[in-house]
C-alpha positions in Angstrom: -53.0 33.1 -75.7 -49.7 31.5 -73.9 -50.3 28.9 -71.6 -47.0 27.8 -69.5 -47.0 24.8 -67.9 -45.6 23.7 -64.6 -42.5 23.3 -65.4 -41.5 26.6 -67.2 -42.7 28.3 -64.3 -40.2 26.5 -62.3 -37.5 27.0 -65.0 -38.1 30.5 -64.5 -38.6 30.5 -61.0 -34.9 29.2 -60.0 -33.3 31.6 -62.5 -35.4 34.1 -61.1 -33.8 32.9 -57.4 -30.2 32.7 -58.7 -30.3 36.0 -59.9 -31.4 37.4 -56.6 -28.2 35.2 -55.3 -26.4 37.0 -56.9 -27.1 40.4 -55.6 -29.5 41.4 -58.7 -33.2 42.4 -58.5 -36.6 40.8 -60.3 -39.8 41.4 -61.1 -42.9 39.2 -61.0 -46.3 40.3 -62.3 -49.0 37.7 -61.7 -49.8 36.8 -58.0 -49.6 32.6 -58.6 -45.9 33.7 -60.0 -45.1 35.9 -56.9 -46.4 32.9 -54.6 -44.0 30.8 -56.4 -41.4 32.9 -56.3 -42.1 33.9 -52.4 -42.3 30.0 -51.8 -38.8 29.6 -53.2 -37.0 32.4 -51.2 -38.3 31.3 -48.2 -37.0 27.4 -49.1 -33.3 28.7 -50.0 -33.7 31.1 -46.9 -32.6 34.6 -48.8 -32.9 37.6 -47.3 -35.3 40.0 -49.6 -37.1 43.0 -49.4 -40.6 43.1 -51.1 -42.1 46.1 -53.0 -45.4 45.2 -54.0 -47.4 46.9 -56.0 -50.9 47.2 -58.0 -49.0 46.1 -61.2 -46.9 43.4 -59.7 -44.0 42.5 -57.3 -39.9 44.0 -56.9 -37.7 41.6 -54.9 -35.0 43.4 -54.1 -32.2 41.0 -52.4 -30.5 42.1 -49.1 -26.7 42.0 -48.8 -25.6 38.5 -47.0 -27.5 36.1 -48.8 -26.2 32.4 -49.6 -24.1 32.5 -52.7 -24.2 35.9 -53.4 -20.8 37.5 -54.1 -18.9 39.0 -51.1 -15.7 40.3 -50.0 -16.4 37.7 -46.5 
């Protein structure tokens, strides 16, 4: 059995968050991981589009967010 502590779920929460600065989409299964993950989008204010499903979570970023690459 793998137990993570605290801080590799917040290691993998912000590269989790750059990616989706950068334009690309990620996938959480467990629903503490998703509230993390939910908790940080909302603190860095991206724009994302949720697909939830039985098995897990999509965040799918939406063109404009902070940091992500643009032609602006």
């Amino acid at each position: 059995m793998i137990i993570m502590t605290v801080l590799d779920r917040r290691k993998m929460r912000d590269e989790k968050i750059a990616r989706l600065k950068t334009g690309q989409t990620v996938y959480a299964e467990s629903q503490e991981f998703i509230r993390i993950i939910k908790r940080g989008i909302e603190k860095e204010e991206l724009q994302v589009s949720l697909e939830e499903t039985d098995a897990g979570c999509w965040f799918i970023p939406v063109q404009g967010n902070k940091g992500e690459n643009s032609k602006e």
